[in-house]
C-alpha positions in Angstrom: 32.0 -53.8 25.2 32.9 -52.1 28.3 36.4 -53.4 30.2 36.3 -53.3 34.1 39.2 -54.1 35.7 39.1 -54.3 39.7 42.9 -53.7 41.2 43.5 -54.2 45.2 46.1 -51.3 45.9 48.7 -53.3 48.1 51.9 -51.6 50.8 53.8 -54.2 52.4 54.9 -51.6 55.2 52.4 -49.6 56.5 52.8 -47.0 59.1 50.4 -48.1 62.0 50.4 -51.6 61.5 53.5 -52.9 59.2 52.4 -56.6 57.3 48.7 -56.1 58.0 47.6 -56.9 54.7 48.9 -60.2 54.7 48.4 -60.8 58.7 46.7 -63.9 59.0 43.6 -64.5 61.0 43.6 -66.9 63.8 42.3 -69.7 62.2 42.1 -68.1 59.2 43.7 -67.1 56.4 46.1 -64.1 55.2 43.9 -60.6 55.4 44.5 -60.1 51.4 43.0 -63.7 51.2 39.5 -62.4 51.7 39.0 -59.6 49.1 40.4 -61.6 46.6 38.6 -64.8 47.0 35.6 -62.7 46.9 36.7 -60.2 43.7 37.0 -63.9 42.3 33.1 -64.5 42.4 32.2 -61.5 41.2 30.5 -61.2 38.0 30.9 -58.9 35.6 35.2 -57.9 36.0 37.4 -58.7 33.7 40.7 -58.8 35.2 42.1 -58.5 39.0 45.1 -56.9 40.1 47.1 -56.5 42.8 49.3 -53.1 42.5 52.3 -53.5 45.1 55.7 -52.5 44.9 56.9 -55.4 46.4 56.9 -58.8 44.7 56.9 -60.6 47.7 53.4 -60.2 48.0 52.9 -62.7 44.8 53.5 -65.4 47.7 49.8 -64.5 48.7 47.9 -64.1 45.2 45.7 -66.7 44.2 45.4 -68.2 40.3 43.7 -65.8 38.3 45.2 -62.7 40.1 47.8 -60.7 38.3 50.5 -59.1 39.9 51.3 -55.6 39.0 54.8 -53.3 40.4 54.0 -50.0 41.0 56.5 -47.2 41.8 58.1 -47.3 44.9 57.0 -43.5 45.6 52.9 -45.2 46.0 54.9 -46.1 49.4 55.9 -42.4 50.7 53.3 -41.9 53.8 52.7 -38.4 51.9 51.3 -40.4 48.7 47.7 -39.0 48.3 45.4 -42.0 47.4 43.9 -40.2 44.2 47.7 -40.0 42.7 47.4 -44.0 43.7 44.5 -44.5 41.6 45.9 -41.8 38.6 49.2 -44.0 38.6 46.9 -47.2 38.1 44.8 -46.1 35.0 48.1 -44.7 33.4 49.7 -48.5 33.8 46.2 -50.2 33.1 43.3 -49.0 30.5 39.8 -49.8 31.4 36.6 -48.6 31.4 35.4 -49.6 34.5 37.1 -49.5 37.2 36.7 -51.0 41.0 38.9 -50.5 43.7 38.9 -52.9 46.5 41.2 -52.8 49.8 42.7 -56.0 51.6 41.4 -54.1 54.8 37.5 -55.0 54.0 37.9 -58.4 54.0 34.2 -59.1 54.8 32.9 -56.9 51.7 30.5 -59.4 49.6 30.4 -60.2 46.2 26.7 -58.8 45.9 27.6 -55.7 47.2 30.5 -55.3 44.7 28.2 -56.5 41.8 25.6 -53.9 42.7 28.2 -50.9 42.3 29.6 -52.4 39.1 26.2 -52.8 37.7 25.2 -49.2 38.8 28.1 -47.7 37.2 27.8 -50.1 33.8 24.2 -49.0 33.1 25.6 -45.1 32.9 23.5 -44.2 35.3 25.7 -43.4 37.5 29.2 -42.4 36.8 30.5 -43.8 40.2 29.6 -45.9 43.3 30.8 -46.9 46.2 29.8 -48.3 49.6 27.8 -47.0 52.5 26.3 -47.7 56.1 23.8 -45.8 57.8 25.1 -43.6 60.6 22.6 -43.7 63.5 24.0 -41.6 66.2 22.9 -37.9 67.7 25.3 -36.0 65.5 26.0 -32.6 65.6 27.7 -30.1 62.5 28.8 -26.4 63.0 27.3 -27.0 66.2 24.1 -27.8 65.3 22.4 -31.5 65.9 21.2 -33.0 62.6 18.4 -34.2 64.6 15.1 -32.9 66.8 16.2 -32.4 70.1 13.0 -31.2 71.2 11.3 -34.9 70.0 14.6 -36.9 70.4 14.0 -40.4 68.4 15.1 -44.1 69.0 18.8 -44.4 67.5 17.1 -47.2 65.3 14.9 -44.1 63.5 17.8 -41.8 62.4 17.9 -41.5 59.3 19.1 -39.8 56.0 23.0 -39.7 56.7 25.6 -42.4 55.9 29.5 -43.1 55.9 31.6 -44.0 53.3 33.5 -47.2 54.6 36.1 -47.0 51.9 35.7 -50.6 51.2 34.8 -50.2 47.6 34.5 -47.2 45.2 33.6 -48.2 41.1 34.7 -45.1 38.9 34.9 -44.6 35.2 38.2 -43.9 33.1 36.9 -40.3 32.7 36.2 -39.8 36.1 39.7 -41.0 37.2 41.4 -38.6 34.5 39.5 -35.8 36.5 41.3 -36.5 39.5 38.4 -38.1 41.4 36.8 -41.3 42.5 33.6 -40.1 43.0 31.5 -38.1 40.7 28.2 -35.9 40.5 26.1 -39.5 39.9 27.2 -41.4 42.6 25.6 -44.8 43.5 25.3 -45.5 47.2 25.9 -49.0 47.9 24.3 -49.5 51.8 26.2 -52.6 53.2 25.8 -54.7 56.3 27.7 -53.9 59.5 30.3 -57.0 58.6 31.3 -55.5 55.7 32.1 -51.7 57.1 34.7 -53.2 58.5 38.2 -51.5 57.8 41.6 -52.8 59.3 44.2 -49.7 60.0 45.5 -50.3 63.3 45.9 -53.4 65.7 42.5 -52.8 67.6 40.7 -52.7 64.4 42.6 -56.4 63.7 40.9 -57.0 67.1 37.4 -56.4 65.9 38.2 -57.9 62.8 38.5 -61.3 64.6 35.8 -61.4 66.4 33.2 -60.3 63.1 35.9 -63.0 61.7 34.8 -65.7 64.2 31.0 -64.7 64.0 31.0 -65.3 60.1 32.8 -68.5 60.6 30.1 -69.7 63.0 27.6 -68.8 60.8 28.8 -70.6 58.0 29.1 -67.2 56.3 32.7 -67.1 55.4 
């Protein structure tokens, strides 16, 4: 039987905004709160950690979520996040493995499920989430659209972004030096969960989707 292990990579002093991960929300609770409450409810992992050099961080962790050190170097601004991940299946041997961020606190459960599933049935040997980019865009300065019959935003189609909310790898993937493979699964998500929190605007934005969820009786 297949392990899957899902591990929330953790630095207590990041560069643009130092203690974001455990900032709280007004009215709510600390950011790392969120992705582990909801890594709790989904089905099919076997084991959550958070990998963090600094054990003040088990002040945050819920029952059920195992802390894990990790070499102070993880920390260096210069650490690549594939050496993050390498460093993680060399401490921890799974299968399966899905890597969730503090800084997607809205991600759901379902969404997570759907990428562990994807990459469980073999496939597909990765996953990982998505939204739909709808906007005029251009490459190599050409439009990836018809600018002689320009559509409604709401019609573009057939390019997304990776959020970087949630990527699902195999052991032999990871052992290649990559997160995504040749197979991948794309996981489309709602606008909530795009949401990524590296600076103090995005905290901003964060509140507000935050306070919308609340209202809603989503969160």
């Amino acid at each position: 039987m297949k392990k899957t292990v899902a591990f929330v990579p953790v630095k207590l002093n990041n560069e643009r905004m130092p203690g974001k991960n455990t900032k709280a929300f007004e009215g709510g609770e600390p950011l790392i709160y969120y992705i582990l409450s909801t890594l709790k409810q989904v089905r099919g992992i076997d084991e959550i950690i958070v990998y963090c050099s600094d054990d003040a961080i088990c002040d945050f962790l819920p029952e059920g979520v195992r802390f894990l050190r990790r070499d102070p170097y993880l920390d260096l601004n210069t650490t690549l996040i594939l050496e993050v991940l390498q460093y993680f299946a060399r401490d921890v041997d799974a299968d399966v493995y899905v890597l969730a961020h503090a800084t997607a606190p809205f991600l759901r459960a379902a969404s997570i499920e759907q990428g562990i599933a994807a990459v469980a049935s073999g496939e597909h040997d990765s996953a990982m989430t998505v939204a739909p980019v709808r906007e005029f865009v251009w490459h190599n300065g050409q439009p990836l659209y018809d600018t002689m019959k320009i559509p409604r935003t709401q019609d573009l189609t057939g390019t997304f972004a990776e959020t970087t909310g949630l990527y699902v790898y195999t052991k032999d993937l990871i052992q290649q030096g990559r997160r995504i493979g040749n197979k991948p699964c794309l996981v489309e998500v709602e606008y909530s969960e795009t949401v990524d929190i590296n600076n103090p605007e995005d905290f901003v934005i964060a509140q507000q989707v935050f306070n919308q969820l609340v209202g809603r009786g989503e969160l």
